[in-house]
C-alpha positions in Angstrom: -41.5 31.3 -100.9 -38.9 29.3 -102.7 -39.8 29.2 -106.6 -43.0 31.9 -106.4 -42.8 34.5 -108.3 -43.5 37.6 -107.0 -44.0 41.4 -109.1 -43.8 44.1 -106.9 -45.2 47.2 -108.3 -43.1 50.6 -108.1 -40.2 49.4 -105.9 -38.5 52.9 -106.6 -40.4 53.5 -103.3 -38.7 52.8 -99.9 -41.6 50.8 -98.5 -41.9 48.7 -101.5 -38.1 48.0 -102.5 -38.6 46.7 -98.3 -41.0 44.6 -99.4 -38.8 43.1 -102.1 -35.8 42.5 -100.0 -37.8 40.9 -97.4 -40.0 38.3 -100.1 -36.2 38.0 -101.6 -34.8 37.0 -98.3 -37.6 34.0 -98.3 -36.5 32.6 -101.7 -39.2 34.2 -103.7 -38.1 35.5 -107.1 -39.1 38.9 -107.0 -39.9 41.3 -109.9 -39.3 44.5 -109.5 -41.0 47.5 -111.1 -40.2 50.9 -111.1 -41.6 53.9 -112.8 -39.0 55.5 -114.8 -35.7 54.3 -116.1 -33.1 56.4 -113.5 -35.6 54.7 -110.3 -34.6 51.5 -112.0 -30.6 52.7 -112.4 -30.8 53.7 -108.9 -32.7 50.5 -107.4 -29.9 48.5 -105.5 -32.1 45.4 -103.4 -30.3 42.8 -101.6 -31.2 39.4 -102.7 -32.8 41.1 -105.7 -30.4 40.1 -108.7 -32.7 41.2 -111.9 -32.7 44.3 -112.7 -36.1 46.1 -112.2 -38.6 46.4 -115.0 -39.3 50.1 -116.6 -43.4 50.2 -116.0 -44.5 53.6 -116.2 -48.1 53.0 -115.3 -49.6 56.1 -117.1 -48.9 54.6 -120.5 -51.0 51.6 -121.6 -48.4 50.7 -124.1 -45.7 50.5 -121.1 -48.1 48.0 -119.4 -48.5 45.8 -122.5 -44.7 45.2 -123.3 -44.1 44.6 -119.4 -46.9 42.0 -119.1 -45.8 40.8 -122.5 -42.1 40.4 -121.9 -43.4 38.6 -118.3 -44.9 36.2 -119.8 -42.2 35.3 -122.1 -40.1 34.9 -118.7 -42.3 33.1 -116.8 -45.3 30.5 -117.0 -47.2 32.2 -113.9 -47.2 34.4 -111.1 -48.0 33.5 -107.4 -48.1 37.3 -105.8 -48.9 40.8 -107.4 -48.4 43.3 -104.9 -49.5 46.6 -106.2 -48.4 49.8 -104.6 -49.4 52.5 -107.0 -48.8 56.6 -105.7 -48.3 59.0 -107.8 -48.2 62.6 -106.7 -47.6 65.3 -109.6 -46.9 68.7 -108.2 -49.6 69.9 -111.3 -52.1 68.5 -112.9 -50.9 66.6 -115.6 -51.9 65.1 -118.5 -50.5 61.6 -120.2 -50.1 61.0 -124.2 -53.2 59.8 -124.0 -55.3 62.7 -122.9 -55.8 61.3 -119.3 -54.8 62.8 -115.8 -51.8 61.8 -114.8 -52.3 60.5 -111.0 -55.9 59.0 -112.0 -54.2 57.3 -115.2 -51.0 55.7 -112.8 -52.9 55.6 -109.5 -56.0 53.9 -110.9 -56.3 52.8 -114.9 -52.6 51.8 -114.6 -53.3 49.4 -111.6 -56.5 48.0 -113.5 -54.3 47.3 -116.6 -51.5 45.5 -115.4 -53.7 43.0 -112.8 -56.4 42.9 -115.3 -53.2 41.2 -117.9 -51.9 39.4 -115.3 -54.6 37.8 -113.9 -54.2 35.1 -116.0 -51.2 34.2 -115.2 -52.4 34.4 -111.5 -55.1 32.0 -111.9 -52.0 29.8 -113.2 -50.6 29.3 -109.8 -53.8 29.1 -107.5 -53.9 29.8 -105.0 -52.3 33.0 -106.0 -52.6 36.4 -104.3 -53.5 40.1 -105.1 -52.5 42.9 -102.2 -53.2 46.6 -103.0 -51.2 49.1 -101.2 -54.0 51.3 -99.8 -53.7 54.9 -98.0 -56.7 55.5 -95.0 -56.2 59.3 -96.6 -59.3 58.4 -99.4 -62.2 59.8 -100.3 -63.2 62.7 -102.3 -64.0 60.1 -105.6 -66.3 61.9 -108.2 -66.7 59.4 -111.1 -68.3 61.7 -112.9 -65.3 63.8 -112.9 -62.7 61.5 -111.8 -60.0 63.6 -113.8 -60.8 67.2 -112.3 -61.8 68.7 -115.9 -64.6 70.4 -114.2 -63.4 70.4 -110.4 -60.0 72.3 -109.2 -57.4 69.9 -109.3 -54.7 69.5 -106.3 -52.8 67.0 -105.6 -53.7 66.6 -102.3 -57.4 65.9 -103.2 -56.2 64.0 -106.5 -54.5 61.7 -104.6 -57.5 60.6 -101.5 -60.0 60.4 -104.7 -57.1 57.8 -106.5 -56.7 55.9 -102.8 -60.8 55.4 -102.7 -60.8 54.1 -106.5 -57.9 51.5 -104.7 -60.0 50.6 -101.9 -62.9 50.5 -103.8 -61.0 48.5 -106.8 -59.8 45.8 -104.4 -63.8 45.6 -103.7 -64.5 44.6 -107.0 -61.8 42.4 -107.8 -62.5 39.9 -104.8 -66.2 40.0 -105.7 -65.8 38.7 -108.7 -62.9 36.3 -108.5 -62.8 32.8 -106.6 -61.1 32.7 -103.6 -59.6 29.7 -104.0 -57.9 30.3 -107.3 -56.8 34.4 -106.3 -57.5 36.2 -103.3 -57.9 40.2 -103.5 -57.2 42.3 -99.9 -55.8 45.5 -98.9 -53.5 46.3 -97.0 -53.2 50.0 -95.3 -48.9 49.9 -93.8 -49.9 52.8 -91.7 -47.7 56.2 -91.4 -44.0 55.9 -91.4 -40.3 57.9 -92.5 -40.7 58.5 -95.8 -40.7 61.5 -98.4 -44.0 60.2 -99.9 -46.0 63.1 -99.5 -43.1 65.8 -100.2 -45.6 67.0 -103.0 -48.6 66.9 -101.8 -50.3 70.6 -101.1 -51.9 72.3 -98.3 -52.6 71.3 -95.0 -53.3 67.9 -95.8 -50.0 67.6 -97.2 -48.4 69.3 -93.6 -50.6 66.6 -91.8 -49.8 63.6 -93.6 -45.7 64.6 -93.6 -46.2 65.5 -89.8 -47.8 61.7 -89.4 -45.3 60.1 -91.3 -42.5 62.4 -89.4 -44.0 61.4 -86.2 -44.5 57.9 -86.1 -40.7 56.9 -85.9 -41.3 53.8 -88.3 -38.9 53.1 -90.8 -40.0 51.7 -94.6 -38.4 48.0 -93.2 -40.6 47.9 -90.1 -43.8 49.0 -92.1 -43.1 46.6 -95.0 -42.6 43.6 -92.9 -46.8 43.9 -92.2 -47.2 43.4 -96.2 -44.6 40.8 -96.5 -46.5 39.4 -93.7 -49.6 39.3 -95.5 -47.9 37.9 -98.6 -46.6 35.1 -97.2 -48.2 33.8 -94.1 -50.6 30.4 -94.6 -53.7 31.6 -92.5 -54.0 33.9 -95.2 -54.3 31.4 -97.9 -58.4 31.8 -98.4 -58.8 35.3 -97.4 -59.9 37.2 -99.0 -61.7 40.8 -99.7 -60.4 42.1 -96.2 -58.8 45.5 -95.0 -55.4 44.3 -93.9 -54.1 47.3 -91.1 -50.6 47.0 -89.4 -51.2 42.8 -89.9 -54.8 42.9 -88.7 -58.4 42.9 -89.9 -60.0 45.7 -89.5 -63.9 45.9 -90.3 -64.4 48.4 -93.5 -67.5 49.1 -95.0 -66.3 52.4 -97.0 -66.4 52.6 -100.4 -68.6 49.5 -100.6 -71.6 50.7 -102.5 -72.2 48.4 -105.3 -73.3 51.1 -107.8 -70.1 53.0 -107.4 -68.5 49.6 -107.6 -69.8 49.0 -110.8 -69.3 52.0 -112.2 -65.8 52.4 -111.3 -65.1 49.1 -113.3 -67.0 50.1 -116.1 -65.4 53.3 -116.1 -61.7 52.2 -115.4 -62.4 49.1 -118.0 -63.9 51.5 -120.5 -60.6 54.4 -120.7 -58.0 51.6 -120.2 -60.0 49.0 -122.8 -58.8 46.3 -120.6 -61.5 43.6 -118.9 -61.3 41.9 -115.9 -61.9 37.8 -116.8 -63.9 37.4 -113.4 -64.6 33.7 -112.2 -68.1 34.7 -111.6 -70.4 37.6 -113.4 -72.8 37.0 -110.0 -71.5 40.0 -109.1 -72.7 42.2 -111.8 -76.1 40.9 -111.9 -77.1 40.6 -107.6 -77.0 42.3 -105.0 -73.7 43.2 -103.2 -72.9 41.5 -100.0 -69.3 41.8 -98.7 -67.3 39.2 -97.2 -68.1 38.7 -93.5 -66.0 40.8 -91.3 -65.5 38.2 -88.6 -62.0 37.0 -89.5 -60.5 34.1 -87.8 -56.2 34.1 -88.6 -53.4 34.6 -87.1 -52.4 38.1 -86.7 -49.0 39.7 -87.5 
């Protein structure tokens, strides 16, 4: 990893700031991002000598001046490691009108990889991992904010983990594999406070997984460091990463949904996806074979 650069999104997180020690510890220069200024004060990552970048991924205007200042820093980017989760105790709205965990969890993490992908393509091959929960579903894209549906947090939060499964999708349809690869990767439970606010008995479950499992945020990020750096990963692509193996996925697959999940996302955040292909927007939808042949972790 000596010389890649390497942004890894919301590194105020446990898991994540893992991540960047570990990618740190393999030469890479990481980039940290964290959501509000006092994460960044607080964010102290060996091996990690610049200070984290302020990217509050509700705000399109944050996004811009990140991606902006990045590329006054740097000629490309080699990994983009997104790991997106807000959880607002009430349904919130940004400046610009929009739900708070649907704008961070979902336009945010369209945004910022639809600016950088660029800079991606610069140093093929280049890779995109998503951060994805296996606590998704619930997605209504016709109400995707909860203006007609009652909001929670716990079912705000699985409909934002489908639009990331289901975003990932889209992505490695439509970009070549051999210039940026697109997978997600699920880290499984482990010790964390990440679902402190979530409500209800989902919220009891997914504390009492995470409570249970008796992982620590260094054990679970060395799967995604795994998946950032290991060469038998170098061409894969559009794959559901679990623990540092495949796993076959077909949910959230549907190519109408696909579609209008871009269009939608593409639409409120005004931000397009330069795809190396428009194939997938104009045939039918077939996803990668699931027969993977790497190296596990």
């Amino acid at each position: 990893m000596n010389g890649r650069v390497c942004v890894i999104v919301g590194a105020e997180e446990p898991l994540a700031a893992a991540v960047c020690r570990q990618l740190a510890a393999r030469g890479a220069t990481v980039v940290a991002t964290c959501a509000t200024g006092a994460d960044a004060s607080n964010f102290r990552v060996p091996g990690v000598s610049q200070p984290p970048a302020v990217v509050d991924l509700s705000s399109r205007s944050s996004i811009r001046a990140f991606v902006s200042e990045f590329k006054r820093s740097y000629q490309g980017l080699h990994l983009l490691i997104n790991h997106a989760q807000t959880v607002p105790r009430s349904r919130q709205e940004t400046a610009d009108g929009i739900e708070r965990t649907w704008a961070s969890n979902v336009l945010g993490l369209h945004q910022l990889t639809a600016r950088l992908i660029p800079m991606l393509r610069y140093c093929r091959p280049a890779r995109i991992l998503n951060v994805v929960s296996s606590h998704a579903g619930g997605l209504d894209l016709t109400d995707s904010q909860f203006r007609r549906r009652t909001w929670s947090s716990a079912t705000a939060l699985r409909a934002s983990a489908q639009a990331q499964h289901m975003l990932t999708w889209a992505w490695a349809a439509g970009l070549d594999a051999s210039t940026v690869t697109v997978n997600a990767i699920d880290p499984g439970p482990y010790l964390s406070t990440r679902y402190q606010q979530v409500s209800g008995l989902q919220g009891v479950y997914l504390r009492a997984q995470d409570r249970w499992s008796n992982r620590t945020a260094s054990e679970a990020a060395k799967a995604i460091t795994w998946a950032a750096t290991h060469a038998s990963l170098t061409d894969i692509t559009d794959t559901l990463l679990v623990r540092g193996k495949a796993v076959p996925s077909a949910a959230f697959r549907n190519r109408e949904k696909l579609l209008a999940l871009i269009s939608l996302c593409e639409g409120t955040s005004q931000v397009r996806v330069q795809y190396n292909s428009d194939a997938f927007f104009q045939e039918e939808y077939d996803s990668v074979s699931m027969n993977r042949t790497f190296q596990g972790f």
